[in-house]
C-alpha positions in Angstrom: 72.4 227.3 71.3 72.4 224.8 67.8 70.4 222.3 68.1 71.4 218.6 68.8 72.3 216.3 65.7 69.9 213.5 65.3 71.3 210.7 65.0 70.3 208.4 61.7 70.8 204.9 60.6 73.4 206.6 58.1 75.7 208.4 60.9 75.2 204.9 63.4 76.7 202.7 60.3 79.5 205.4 59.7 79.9 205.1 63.8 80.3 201.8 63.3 82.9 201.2 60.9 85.1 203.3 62.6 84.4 201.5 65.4 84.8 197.7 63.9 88.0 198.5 61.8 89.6 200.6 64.8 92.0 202.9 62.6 91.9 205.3 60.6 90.0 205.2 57.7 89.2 206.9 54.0 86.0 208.4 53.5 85.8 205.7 50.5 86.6 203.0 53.1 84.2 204.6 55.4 81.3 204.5 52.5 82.4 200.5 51.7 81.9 199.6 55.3 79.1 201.7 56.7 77.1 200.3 53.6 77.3 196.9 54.4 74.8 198.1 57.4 73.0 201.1 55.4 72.5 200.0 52.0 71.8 203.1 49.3 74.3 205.1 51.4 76.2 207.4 49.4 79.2 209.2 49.9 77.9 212.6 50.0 75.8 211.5 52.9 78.7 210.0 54.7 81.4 213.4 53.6 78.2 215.6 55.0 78.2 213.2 58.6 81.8 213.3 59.0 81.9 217.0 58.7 78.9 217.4 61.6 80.5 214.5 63.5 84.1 216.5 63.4 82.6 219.8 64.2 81.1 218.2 67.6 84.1 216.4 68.2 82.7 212.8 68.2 85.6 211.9 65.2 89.4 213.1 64.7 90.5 214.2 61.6 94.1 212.7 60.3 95.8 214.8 57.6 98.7 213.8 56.4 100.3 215.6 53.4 100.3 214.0 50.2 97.7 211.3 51.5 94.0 210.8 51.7 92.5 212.8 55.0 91.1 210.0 57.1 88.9 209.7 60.6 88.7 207.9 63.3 87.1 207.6 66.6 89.4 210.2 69.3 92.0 208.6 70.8 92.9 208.7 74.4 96.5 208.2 73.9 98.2 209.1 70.9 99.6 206.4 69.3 101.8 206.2 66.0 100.4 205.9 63.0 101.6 203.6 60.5 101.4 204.2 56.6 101.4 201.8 54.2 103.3 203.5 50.5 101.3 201.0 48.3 97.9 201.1 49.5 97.8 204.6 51.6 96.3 202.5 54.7 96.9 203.6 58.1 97.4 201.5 61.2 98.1 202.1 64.8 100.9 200.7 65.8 100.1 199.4 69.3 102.9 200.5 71.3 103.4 202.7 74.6 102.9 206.5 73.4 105.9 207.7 72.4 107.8 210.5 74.0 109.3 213.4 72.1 111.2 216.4 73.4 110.2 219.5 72.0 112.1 221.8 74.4 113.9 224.0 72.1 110.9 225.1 69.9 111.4 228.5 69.3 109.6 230.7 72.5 107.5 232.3 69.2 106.4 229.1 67.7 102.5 228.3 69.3 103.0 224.3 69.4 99.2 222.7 68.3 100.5 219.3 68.4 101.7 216.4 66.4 102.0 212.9 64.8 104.5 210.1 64.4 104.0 208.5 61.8 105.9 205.1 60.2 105.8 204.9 56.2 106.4 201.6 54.7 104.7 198.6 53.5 102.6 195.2 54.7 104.2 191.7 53.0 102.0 188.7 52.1 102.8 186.4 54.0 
Protein backbone atom coordinates (compact mmCIF):
# COMPACT_ATOMS: atom_id res chain seq x y z
CA UNK A 1 0.00 0.00 0.00
CA UNK A 2 2.12 3.58 -0.85
CA UNK A 3 2.16 5.58 1.70
CA UNK A 4 0.05 8.81 2.08
CA UNK A 5 1.47 12.24 0.54
CA UNK A 6 2.18 14.73 3.20
CA UNK A 7 0.95 17.57 2.58
CA UNK A 8 3.45 20.75 2.67
CA UNK A 9 3.15 24.46 2.65
CA UNK A 10 4.32 24.13 -1.11
CA UNK A 11 1.43 21.63 -2.35
CA UNK A 12 -1.39 23.86 0.10
CA UNK A 13 -0.26 27.12 -1.94
CA UNK A 14 -0.36 25.13 -5.37
CA UNK A 15 -3.95 23.91 -3.85
CA UNK A 16 -4.74 27.19 -3.44
CA UNK A 17 -4.26 28.92 -6.59
CA UNK A 18 -6.12 26.49 -8.32
CA UNK A 19 -8.58 27.06 -6.09
CA UNK A 20 -8.64 31.18 -5.99
CA UNK A 21 -8.29 31.49 -9.93
CA UNK A 22 -10.91 28.58 -10.51
CA UNK A 23 -9.68 27.52 -14.22
CA UNK A 24 -7.30 26.04 -15.55
CA UNK A 25 -4.06 27.12 -15.20
CA UNK A 26 -0.10 26.85 -16.51
CA UNK A 27 2.27 25.33 -14.44
CA UNK A 28 4.12 28.93 -14.82
CA UNK A 29 0.74 30.56 -13.68
CA UNK A 30 0.59 27.96 -11.01
CA UNK A 31 4.37 28.86 -9.80
CA UNK A 32 3.31 32.98 -9.94
CA UNK A 33 0.37 32.44 -7.76
CA UNK A 34 1.21 29.65 -5.26
CA UNK A 35 4.39 31.97 -4.58
CA UNK A 36 2.61 34.79 -3.44
CA UNK A 37 1.75 32.34 -0.32
CA UNK A 38 5.13 30.14 -0.48
CA UNK A 39 7.88 32.41 -1.15
CA UNK A 40 11.34 30.47 -2.56
CA UNK A 41 8.91 28.12 -4.39
CA UNK A 42 10.28 26.93 -7.44
CA UNK A 43 8.88 25.33 -10.35
CA UNK A 44 10.43 22.09 -10.05
CA UNK A 45 8.81 21.73 -6.67
CA UNK A 46 5.42 22.75 -8.05
CA UNK A 47 5.97 20.29 -11.72
CA UNK A 48 7.02 17.43 -8.99
CA UNK A 49 3.45 18.26 -6.79
CA UNK A 50 1.35 18.38 -9.67
CA UNK A 51 2.55 15.13 -10.91
CA UNK A 52 1.81 13.40 -7.20
CA UNK A 53 -1.33 15.45 -6.97
CA UNK A 54 -2.54 13.99 -10.63
CA UNK A 55 -1.47 10.51 -9.89
CA UNK A 56 -3.89 10.49 -6.65
CA UNK A 57 -6.46 12.23 -8.54
CA UNK A 58 -6.75 15.46 -6.37
CA UNK A 59 -6.07 17.67 -9.86
CA UNK A 60 -7.19 17.13 -13.72
CA UNK A 61 -4.86 17.37 -16.31
CA UNK A 62 -6.11 19.57 -19.57
CA UNK A 63 -4.07 18.84 -22.78
CA UNK A 64 -4.86 20.42 -25.47
CA UNK A 65 -2.70 20.09 -28.68
CA UNK A 66 -0.57 22.74 -29.64
CA UNK A 67 -1.10 24.53 -26.07
CA UNK A 68 0.55 24.54 -22.70
CA UNK A 69 -0.92 21.37 -20.51
CA UNK A 70 -2.76 22.99 -17.67
CA UNK A 71 -4.59 21.73 -14.16
CA UNK A 72 -7.18 22.30 -12.36
CA UNK A 73 -9.21 21.22 -9.44
CA UNK A 74 -11.74 18.00 -10.99
CA UNK A 75 -14.71 19.13 -12.15
CA UNK A 76 -18.14 17.76 -11.35
CA UNK A 77 -19.66 18.79 -14.56
CA UNK A 78 -17.79 19.25 -17.57
CA UNK A 79 -17.91 22.42 -18.74
CA UNK A 80 -16.41 24.11 -22.06
CA UNK A 81 -13.41 25.40 -22.03
CA UNK A 82 -12.61 28.57 -23.50
CA UNK A 83 -9.17 29.45 -25.23
CA UNK A 84 -7.89 32.61 -25.61
CA UNK A 85 -5.34 32.59 -29.31
CA UNK A 86 -3.19 35.56 -27.90
CA UNK A 87 -2.48 34.66 -24.48
CA UNK A 88 -3.16 30.71 -24.40
CA UNK A 89 -5.50 31.23 -21.17
CA UNK A 90 -8.28 29.02 -20.54
CA UNK A 91 -11.61 29.81 -19.03
CA UNK A 92 -14.81 27.94 -18.27
CA UNK A 93 -17.37 29.14 -19.91
CA UNK A 94 -20.17 28.94 -17.31
CA UNK A 95 -22.98 27.38 -19.16
CA UNK A 96 -25.29 24.17 -18.76
CA UNK A 97 -22.92 21.11 -19.88
CA UNK A 98 -23.31 20.62 -23.19
CA UNK A 99 -24.75 17.61 -24.83
CA UNK A 100 -23.13 15.82 -27.72
CA UNK A 101 -24.30 12.79 -29.60
CA UNK A 102 -21.67 10.36 -30.17
CA UNK A 103 -23.93 7.51 -31.37
CA UNK A 104 -22.36 6.50 -34.54
CA UNK A 105 -18.77 6.02 -33.16
CA UNK A 106 -17.49 3.17 -34.75
CA UNK A 107 -18.63 -0.18 -32.43
CA UNK A 108 -14.42 -0.67 -32.49
CA UNK A 109 -13.57 2.76 -31.34
CA UNK A 110 -13.13 2.55 -27.01
CA UNK A 111 -14.58 6.24 -26.39
CA UNK A 112 -12.26 7.78 -23.15
CA UNK A 113 -13.99 11.04 -23.32
CA UNK A 114 -13.80 14.57 -24.48
CA UNK A 115 -13.62 18.42 -24.44
CA UNK A 116 -15.39 21.34 -26.08
CA UNK A 117 -13.42 23.75 -26.35
CA UNK A 118 -14.08 27.66 -27.73
CA UNK A 119 -10.82 29.37 -29.31
CA UNK A 120 -10.85 33.08 -29.66
CA UNK A 121 -9.91 36.12 -27.92
CA UNK A 122 -10.78 38.56 -24.68
CA UNK A 123 -11.13 42.56 -25.88
CA UNK A 124 -10.15 45.47 -23.56
CA UNK A 125 -12.82 46.98 -22.79
Amino acid sequence: MPSPVRETRQRTAIRNALETQRRPLKPKEILEYAQLECKGLGIATVYRNLHTMVDEGTLEVIDIPGLTTCYCIPRKTKQPILVCRQTGEMHWLDSKPVNVELDHLPPQFEYAGHEIIVYGHFRSE
